[in-house]
matplotlib code that plots the C-alpha trace (Angstrom):
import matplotlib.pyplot as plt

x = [153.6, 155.5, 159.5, 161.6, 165.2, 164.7, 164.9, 162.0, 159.8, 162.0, 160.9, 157.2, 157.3, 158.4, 155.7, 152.8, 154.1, 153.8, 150.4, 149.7, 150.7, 149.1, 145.8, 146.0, 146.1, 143.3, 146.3, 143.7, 145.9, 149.3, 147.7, 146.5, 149.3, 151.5, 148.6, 149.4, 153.1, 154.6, 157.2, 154.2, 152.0, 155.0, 155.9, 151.8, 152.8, 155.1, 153.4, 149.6, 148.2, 149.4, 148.5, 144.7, 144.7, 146.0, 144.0, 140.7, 141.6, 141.5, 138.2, 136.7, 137.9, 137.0, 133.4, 131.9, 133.5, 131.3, 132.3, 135.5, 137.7, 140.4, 138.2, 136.5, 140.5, 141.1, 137.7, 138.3, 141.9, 140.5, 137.6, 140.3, 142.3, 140.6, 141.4, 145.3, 146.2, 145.6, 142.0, 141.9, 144.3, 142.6, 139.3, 141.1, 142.3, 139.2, 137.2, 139.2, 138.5, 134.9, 134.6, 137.1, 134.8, 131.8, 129.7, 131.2, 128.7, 131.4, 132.1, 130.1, 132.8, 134.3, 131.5, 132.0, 135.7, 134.3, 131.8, 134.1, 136.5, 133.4, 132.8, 136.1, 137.0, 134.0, 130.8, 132.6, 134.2, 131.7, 133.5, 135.8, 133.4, 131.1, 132.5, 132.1, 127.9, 128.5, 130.1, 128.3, 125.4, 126.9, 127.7, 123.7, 123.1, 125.5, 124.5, 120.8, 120.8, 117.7, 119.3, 122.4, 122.3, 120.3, 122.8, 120.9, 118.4, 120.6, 123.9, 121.5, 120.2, 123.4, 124.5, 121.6, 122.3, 125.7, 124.4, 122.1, 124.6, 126.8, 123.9, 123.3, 126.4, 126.8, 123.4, 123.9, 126.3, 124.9, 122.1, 119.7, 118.9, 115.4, 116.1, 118.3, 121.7, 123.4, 124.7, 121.5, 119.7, 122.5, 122.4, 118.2, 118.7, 120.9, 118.3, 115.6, 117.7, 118.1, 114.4, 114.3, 116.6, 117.4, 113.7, 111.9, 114.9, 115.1, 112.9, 109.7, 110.9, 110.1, 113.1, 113.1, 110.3, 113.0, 115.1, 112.2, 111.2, 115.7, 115.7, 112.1, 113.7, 116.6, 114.4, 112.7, 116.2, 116.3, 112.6, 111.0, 107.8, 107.4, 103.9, 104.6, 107.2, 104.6, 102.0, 104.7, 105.8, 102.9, 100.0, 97.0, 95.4, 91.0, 90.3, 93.9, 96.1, 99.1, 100.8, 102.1, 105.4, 106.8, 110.5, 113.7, 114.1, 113.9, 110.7, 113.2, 113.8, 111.3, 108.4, 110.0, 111.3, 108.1, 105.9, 107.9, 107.6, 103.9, 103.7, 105.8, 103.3, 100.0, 100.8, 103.3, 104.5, 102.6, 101.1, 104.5, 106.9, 104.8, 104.2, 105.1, 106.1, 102.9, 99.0, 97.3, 93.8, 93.6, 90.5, 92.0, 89.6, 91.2, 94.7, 94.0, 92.9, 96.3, 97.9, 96.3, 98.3, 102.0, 100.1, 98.8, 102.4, 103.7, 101.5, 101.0, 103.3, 103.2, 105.4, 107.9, 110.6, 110.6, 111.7, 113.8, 115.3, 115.5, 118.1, 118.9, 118.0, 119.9, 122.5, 124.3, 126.3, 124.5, 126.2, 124.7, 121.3, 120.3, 117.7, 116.0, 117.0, 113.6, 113.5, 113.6, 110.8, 108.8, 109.1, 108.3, 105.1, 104.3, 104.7, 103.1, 99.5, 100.1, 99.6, 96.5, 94.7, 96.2, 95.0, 91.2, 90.3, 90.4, 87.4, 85.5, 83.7, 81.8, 82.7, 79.5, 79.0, 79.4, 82.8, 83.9, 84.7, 86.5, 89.6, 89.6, 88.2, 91.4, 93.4, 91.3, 92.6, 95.8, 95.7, 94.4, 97.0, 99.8, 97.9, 97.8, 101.6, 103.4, 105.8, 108.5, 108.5, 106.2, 106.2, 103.6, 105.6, 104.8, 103.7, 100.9, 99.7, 99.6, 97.8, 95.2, 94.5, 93.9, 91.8, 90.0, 89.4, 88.2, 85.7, 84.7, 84.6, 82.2, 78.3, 76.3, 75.3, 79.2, 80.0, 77.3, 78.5, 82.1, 81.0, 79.1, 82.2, 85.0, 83.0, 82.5, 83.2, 84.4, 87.7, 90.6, 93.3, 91.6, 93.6, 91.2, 92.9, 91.8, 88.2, 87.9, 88.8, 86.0, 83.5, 84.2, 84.1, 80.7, 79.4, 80.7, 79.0, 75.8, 75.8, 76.6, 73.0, 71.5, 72.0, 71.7, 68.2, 66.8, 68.4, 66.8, 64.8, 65.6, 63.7, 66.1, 69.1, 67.4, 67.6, 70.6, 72.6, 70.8, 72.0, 75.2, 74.8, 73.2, 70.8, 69.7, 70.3, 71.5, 70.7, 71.7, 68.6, 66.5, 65.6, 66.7, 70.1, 71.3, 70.1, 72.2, 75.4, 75.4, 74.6, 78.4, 79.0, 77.7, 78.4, 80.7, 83.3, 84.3, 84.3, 87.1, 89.6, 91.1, 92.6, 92.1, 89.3, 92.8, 93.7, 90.2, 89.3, 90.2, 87.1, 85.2, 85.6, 84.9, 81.4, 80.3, 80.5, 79.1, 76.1, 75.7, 76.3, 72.7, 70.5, 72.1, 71.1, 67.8, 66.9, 67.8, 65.2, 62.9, 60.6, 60.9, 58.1, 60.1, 62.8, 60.5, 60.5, 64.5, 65.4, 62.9, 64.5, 68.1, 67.3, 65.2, 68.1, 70.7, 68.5, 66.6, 63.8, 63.7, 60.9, 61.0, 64.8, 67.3, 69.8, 72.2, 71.5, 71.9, 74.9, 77.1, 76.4, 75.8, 78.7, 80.8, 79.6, 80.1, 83.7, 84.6, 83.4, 85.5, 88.5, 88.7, 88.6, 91.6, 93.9, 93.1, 93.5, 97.0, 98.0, 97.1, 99.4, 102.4, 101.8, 102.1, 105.5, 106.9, 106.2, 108.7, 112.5, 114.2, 116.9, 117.1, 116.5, 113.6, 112.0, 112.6, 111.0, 107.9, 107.2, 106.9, 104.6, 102.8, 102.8, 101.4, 98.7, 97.8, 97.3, 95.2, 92.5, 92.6, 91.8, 89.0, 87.7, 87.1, 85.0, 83.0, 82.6, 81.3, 78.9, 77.1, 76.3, 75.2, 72.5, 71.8, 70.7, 69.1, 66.9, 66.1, 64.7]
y = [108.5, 109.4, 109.8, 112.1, 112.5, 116.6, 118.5, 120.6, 117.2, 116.1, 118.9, 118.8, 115.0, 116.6, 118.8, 116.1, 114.1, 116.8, 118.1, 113.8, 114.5, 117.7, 116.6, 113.3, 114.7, 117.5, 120.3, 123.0, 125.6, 124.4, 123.2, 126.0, 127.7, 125.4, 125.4, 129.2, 129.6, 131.0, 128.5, 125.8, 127.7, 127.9, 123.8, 123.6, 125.1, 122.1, 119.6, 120.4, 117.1, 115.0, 117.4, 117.9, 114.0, 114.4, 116.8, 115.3, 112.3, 113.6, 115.6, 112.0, 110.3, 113.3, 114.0, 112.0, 113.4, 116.5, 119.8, 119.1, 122.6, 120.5, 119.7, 122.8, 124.2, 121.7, 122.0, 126.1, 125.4, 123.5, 126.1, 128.5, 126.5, 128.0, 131.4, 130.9, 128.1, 127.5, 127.0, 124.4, 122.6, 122.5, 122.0, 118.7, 117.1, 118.1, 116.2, 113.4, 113.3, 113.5, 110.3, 108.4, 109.4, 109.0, 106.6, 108.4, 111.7, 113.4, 114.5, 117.1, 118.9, 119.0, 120.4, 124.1, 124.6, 123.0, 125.2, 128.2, 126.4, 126.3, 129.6, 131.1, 128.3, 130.1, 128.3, 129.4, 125.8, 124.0, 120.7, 121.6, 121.5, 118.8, 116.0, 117.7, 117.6, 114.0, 113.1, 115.2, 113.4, 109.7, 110.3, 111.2, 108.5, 106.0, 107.9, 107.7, 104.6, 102.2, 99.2, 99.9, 100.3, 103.1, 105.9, 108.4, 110.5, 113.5, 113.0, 112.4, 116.2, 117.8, 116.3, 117.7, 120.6, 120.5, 119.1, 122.7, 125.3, 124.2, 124.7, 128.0, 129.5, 128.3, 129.2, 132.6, 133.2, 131.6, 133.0, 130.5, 131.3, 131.7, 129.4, 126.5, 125.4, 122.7, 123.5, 124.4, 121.4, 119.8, 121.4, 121.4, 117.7, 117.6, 119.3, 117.3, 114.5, 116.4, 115.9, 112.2, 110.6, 112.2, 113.2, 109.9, 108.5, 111.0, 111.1, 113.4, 115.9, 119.3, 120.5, 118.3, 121.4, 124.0, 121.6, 121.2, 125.3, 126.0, 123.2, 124.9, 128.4, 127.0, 125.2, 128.5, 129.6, 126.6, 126.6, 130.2, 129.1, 125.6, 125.2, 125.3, 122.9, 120.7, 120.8, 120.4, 117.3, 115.4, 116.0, 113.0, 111.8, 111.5, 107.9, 106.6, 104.6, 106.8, 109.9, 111.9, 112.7, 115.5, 115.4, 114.0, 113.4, 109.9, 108.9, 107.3, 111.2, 113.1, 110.9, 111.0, 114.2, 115.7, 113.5, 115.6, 118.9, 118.3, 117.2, 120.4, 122.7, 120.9, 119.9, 121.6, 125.1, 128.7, 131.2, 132.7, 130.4, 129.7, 133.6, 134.0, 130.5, 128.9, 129.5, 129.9, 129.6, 126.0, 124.8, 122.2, 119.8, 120.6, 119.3, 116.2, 116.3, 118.5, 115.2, 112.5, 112.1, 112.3, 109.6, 107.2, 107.0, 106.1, 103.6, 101.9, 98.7, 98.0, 101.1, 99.6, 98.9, 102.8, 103.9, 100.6, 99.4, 102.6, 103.4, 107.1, 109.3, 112.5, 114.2, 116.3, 113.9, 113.3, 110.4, 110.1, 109.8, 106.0, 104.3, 103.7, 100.3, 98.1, 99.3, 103.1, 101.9, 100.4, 103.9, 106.4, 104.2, 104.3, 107.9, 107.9, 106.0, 108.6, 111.4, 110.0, 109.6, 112.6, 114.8, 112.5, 114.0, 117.8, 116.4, 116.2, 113.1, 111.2, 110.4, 110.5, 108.4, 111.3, 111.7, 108.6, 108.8, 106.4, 108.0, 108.0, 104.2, 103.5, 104.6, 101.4, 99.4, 100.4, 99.8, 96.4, 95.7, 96.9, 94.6, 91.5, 91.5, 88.1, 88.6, 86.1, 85.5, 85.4, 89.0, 91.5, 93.9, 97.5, 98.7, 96.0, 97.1, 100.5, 100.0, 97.4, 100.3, 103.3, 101.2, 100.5, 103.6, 104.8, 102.3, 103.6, 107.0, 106.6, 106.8, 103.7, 103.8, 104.7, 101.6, 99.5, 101.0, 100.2, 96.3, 95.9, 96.7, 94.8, 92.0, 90.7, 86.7, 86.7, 88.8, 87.2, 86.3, 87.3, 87.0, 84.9, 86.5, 90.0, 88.6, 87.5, 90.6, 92.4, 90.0, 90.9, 94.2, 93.8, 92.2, 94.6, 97.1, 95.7, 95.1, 99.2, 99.6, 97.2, 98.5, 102.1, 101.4, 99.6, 102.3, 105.1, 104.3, 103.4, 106.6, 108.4, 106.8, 107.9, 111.2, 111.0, 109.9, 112.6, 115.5, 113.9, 114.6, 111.1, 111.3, 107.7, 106.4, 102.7, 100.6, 97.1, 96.2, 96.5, 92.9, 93.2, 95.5, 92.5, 90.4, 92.0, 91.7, 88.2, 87.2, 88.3, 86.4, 83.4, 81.6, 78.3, 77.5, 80.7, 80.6, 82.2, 80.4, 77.1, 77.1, 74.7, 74.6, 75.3, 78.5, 79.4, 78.6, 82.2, 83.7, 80.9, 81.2, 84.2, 84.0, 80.7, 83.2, 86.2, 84.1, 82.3, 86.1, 86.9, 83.8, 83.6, 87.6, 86.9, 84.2, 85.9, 88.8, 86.4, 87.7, 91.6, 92.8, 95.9, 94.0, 91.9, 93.4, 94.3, 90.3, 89.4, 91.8, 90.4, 86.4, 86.8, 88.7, 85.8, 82.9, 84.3, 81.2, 79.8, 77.1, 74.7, 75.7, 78.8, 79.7, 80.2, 76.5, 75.7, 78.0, 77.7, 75.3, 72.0, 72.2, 73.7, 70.7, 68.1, 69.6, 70.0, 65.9, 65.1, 67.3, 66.2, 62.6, 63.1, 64.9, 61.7, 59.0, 61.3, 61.6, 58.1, 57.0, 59.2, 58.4, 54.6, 55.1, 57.1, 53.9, 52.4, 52.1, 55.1, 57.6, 60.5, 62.9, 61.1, 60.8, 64.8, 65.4, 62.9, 64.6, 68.2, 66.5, 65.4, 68.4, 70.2, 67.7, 68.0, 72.0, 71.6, 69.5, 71.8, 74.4, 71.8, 70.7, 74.1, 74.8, 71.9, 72.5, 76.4, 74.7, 72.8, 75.5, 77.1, 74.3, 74.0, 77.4, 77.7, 74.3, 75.8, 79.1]
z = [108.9, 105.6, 106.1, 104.5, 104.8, 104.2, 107.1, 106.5, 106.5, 109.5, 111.6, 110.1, 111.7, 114.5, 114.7, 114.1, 116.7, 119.4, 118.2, 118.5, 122.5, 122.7, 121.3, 123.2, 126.6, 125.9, 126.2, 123.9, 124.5, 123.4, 120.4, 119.3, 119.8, 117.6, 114.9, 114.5, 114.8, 111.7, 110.9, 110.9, 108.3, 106.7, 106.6, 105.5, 102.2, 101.5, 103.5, 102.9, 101.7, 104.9, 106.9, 105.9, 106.1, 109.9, 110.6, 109.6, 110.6, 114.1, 114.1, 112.9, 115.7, 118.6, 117.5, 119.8, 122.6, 124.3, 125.1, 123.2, 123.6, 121.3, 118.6, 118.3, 117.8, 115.4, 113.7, 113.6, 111.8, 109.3, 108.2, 107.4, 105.5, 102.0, 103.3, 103.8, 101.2, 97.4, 97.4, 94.4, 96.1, 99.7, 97.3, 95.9, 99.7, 101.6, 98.8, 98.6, 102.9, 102.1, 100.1, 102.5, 104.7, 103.6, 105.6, 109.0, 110.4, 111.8, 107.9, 108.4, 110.0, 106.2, 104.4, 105.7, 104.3, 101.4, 101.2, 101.3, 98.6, 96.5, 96.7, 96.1, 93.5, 91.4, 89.7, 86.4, 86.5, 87.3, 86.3, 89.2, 92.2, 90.5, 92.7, 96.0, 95.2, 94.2, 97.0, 99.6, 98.3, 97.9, 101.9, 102.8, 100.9, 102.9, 106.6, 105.7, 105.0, 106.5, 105.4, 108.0, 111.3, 112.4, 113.3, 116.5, 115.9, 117.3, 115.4, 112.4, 112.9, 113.5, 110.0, 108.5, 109.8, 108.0, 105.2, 104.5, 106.3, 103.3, 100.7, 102.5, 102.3, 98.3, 97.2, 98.9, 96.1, 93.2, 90.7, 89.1, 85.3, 84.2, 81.7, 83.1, 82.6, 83.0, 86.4, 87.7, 86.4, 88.9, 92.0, 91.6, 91.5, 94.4, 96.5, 95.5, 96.9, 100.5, 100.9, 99.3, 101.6, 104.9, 105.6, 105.4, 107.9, 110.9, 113.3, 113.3, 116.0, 116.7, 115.4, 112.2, 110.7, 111.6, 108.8, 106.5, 106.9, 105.5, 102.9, 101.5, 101.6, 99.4, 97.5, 96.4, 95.4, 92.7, 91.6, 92.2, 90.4, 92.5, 92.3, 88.4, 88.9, 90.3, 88.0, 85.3, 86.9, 87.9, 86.4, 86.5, 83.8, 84.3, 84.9, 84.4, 86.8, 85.6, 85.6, 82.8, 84.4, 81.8, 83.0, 82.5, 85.9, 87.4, 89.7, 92.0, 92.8, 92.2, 94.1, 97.6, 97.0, 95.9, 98.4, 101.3, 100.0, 99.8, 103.2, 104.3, 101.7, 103.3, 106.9, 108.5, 106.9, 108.0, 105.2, 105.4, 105.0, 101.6, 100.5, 97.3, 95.8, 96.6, 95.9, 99.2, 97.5, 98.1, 100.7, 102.1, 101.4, 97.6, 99.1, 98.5, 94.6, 94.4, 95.5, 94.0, 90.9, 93.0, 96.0, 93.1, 91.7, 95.2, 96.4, 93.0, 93.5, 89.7, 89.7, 92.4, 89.7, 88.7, 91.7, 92.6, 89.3, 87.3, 84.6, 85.1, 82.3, 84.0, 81.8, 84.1, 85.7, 88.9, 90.3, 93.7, 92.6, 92.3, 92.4, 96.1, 98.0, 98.6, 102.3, 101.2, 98.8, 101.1, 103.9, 101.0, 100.5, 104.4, 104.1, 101.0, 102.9, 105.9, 104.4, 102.3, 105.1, 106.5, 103.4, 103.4, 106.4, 105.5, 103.4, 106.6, 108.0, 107.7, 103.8, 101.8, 98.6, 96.2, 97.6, 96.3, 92.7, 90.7, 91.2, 94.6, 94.9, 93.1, 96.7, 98.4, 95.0, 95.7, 99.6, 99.2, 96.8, 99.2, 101.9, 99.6, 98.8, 99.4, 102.4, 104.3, 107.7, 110.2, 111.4, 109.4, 107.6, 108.2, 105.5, 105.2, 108.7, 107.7, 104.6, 106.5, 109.1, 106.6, 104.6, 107.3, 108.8, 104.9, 105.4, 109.1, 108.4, 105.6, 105.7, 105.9, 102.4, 101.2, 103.2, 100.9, 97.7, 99.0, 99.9, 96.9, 94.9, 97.1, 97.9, 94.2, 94.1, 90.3, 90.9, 89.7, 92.0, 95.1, 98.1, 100.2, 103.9, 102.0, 101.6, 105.1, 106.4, 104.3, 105.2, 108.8, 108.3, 106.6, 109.7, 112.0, 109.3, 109.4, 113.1, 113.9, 111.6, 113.3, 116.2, 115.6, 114.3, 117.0, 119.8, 117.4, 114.7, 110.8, 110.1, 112.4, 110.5, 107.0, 108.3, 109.7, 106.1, 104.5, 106.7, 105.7, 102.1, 100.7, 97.9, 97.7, 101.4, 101.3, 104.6, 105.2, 107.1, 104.1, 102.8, 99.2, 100.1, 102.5, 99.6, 97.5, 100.0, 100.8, 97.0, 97.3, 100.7, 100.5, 97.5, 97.3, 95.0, 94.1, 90.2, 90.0, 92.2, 91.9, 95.6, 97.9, 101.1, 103.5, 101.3, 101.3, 105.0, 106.1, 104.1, 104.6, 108.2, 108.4, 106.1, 108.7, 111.7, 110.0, 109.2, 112.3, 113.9, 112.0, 112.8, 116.6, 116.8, 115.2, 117.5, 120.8, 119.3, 118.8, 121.2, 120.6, 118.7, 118.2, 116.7, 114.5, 111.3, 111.2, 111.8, 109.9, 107.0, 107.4, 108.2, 104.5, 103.2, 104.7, 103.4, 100.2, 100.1, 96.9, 97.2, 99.1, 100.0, 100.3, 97.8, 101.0, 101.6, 97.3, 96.6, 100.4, 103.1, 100.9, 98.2, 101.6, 103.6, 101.0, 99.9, 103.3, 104.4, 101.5, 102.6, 105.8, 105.2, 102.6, 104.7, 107.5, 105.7, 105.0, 108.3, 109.5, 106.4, 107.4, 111.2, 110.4, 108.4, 111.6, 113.5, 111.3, 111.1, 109.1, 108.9, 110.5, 107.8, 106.6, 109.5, 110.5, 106.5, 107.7, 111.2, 109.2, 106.4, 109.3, 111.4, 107.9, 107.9, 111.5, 111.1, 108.2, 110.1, 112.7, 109.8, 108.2, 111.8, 113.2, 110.0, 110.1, 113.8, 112.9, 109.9, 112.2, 114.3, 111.6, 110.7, 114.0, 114.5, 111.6, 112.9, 115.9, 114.5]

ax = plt.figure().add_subplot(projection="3d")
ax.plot(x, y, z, "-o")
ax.set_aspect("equal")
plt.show()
């Protein structure tokens, strides 16, 4: 503690010391009662800086304890502070406690009296109480943090709850312009952040819409005409991959921000709580075209360093408001796929082909993208498993002939760059495809299934167990080298793999139905479709299994003439190190052949199914 050779800040020592013991051993009483003697207030005037600091100090370390009758006294000092000291000074000290501390929870304690300095300090100097929103915001930023340790879900809600009590009780006294200022340009901002940060951390919890239903009623306070705000904001551009964002603002804040609010608007808030500050017109099967220009922003990676690396073009001094760390990124974009598939299926299901315009075939671009994106470790990321399953279920929940016109397009063997894991996950999800027609057919009939797709809204029904439509599809399979890539067969085995038991899935099918004359004419369809004789050969001979089976004899006896080589030099004297950098070479050979063998083993299945036929 500070010393002073006055007797006034003898005594005020004094007095700290006992309210130390008083506090310490949970005597509520007695410390409340030397909180409001008169010759105490009276030391305060004189002494006001160290005590705030004690003071504080104290509520940060008791919050944690429960049912605390001495926090709650010292807690109700320290919100009346404002009302019986100079306010711009208690406005100075109880900011300067904020940002010490800033990464603790229990400063939510601070942001009433704050709140009340704020008020009584005036809006008519703004530069005053400019810090407190910086700092207020700086500390959300540090408690919602993902890339810290994950503070409970509970304490994270009672901050929050701080956090819009003190918006509450400002807001109630400030007027937004029609025509904005500076200072509301500010505080606007510093709302958007409440939804950009803390409400893609906590946890989705009955009470978290209670949170999201206050921070939309202040919200209306900044931005009466929000559905104008929205379409002023993002607004798509017809067969474009970008948005014409018509604001200063940065993306870093606006996406997230905005990407909740819609959520809110769409998914969670009652005709009420939207009366007045938003159209309630919309179908919702329209939600989703509302949307598409704010989702594409979001899930588009090329736009990662927007939101990530941003310079800030804000004017108003908004110092809290950086760009998002990569593991913010990376939740908004889970959130971001969630509610896509969320908003897809007000569009009812299944999804016919008329449905899927080139805008919204640029959501299964964008998915496959955030699929295909290099990662480190062995552990799938998240977002890359989210992403997989919502593509996915796109592809489910379409019709059969959406599903071919979806194929057709993803399956094309001349795209640059193709991640060859990506293409081996289509191609199984063409067979399983083709197998649900396949069967549905024979249980029913393919006039049934005709009937079916058109009840469902196709025009121009698309079935894979006409000849020339699988014809069509494994023109796209089966073809090997893929023009396009220079990889080698162990990149490419994935697809590959996946191709060999696709095909041998056909001719092992087509031979157990050998015998059912029912069955006849929809093997015979697909094993025509699989092989396309051409003369006296197939093309899925000519353009798959030779150049795969001479590549892959060749392959194979590379990589073993390899690892006999390394094996022999392990059998010789060497160091250490070099012979732990030899036994990993070797192990990398090893897995490789297992890769190569296991393909050569599936391609002569394939030939000998295809000889028994």
């Amino acid at each position: 503690m500070l010393t002073s050779h006055s007797v006034s800040d003898h005594f005020f020592q004094t007095v700290l010391s006992s309210l130390d013991k008083s506090v310490l051993t949970d005597r509520e009483e007695e410390v409340r009662e030397i909180l409001c003697s008169e010759d105490v207030r009276t030391l305060l005037n004189e002494n006001l800086a160290e005590f705030v600091h004690w003071l504080c100090q104290w509520i940060l370390r008791r919050h944690k304890r429960a049912s605390d009758s001495v926090l709650s006294v010292l807690t109700d000092f320290l919100n009346v502070l404002p009302l019986r000291f100079d306010v711009d000074e208690c406005l100075l000290l109880l900011t300067a406690q904020l940002d010490l501390s800033r990464s603790n929870i229990a400063s939510g304690y601070l942001l009433k009296p704050l709140s009340l300095c704020v008020i009584q300090s005036g809006f008519a100097r703004f530069a005053r109480v400019n810090p407190i929103f910086n700092n207020l915001s700086e500390s959300i930023a540090s408690i919602f943090d993902v890339d810290s340790a994950p503070c409970e879900n509970e304490d994270l809600h009672w901050y929050l709850e701080c956090v819009l009590s003190f918006y509450e009780t400002i807001l109630s006294e400030y007027t937004f312009n029609q025509f904005k200022s500076h200072q509301d340009e500010f505080l606007s901002q510093h709302l958007l952040f409440l939804l950009a940060r803390p409400f893609f951390v906590i946890e989705c919890e009955n009470n978290t819409r209670t949170l999201l239903c206050r921070m939309f009623k202040l919200l209306r306070l900044s931005e009466p005409g929000l559905f104008t705000q929205f379409l002023k904001f993002f607004r798509c551009l017809d067969d474009e991959r970008s948005v014409n964002i018509r604001t200063s603002i940065p993306l870093c804040l606006l996406g997230p921000a905005w990407l909740r609010i819609l959520s809110y608007v769409f998914l969670e808030a009652t005709p009420e709580d939207l009366q007045n500050i938003w159209p309630l017109v919309f179908s919702k099967d329209h939600f989703i075209n509302l949307a598409h220009g704010l989702l594409i922003t979001v899930l588009d990676i090329e736009n990662r360093l927007k939101f990530t690396e941003a310079e800030q073009t804000v004017t108003v001094n908004c110092t809290a408001l950086k760009p998002l760390s990569c593991a913010m990124y990376t939740r908004v974009q889970i959130y971001g796929v969630k509610l896509l598939q969320k908003l897809s299926s007000f569009c009812g299901r299944p999804i016919y082909s008329s449905w899927w315009i080139e805008s919204r075939v640029l959501y299964l671009s964008l998915l496959k993208k955030l699929a295909t994106q290099p990662i480190s470790g062995e552990n799938m990321p998240e977002i890359i498993c989210t992403a997989i399953r919502v593509f996915d279920h796109f592809i489910s929940d379409s019709t059969y002939s959406s599903q071919y016109g979806l194929f057709l397009r993803f399956l094309d063997p001349k795209q640059l760059n193709e991640h060859h894991g990506w293409r081996g996950h289509l191609i199984t999800l063409c067979k399983d495809y083709v197998h649900n027609v396949w069967l549905q057919c024979m249980q029913t009939s393919v006039d049934t299934v005709l009937l079916q797709e058109k009840a469902h809204g196709e025009t121009s029904v698309l079935l894979p167990v006409e000849k020339h439509l699988f014809s069509r599809l494994c023109e796209l399979i089966f073809v090997y080298p893929l023009t396009a890539s220079s990889d080698g067969m162990v990149d490419q085995s994935s697809w590959l793999l996946a191709a060999l038991n696709m095909a041998l899935y056909i001719l092992l099918r087509c031979h157990a139905l050998r015998a059912d004359k029912k069955a006849d004419k929809l093997c015979r369809n697909l094993l025509d479709g699989l092989l396309r004789i051409c003369g006296a050969d197939s093309r899925f001979n000519q353009r798959f299994v030779q150049p795969l089976e001479r590549d892959l004899t060749s392959e194979i006896d590379r990589y073993e003439t390899r690892a006999h080589a390394l094996s022999s030099t392990l059998g010789t004297e060497c160091d250490h190190v070099e012979k732990k950098r030899l036994m990993n070479e070797y192990d990398v050979q090893q897995s490789a052949l297992l890769r190569l063998r296991l393909l050569a083993s599936t391609l002569e299945r394939v030939n000998q199914t295809l000889r028994d036929l």
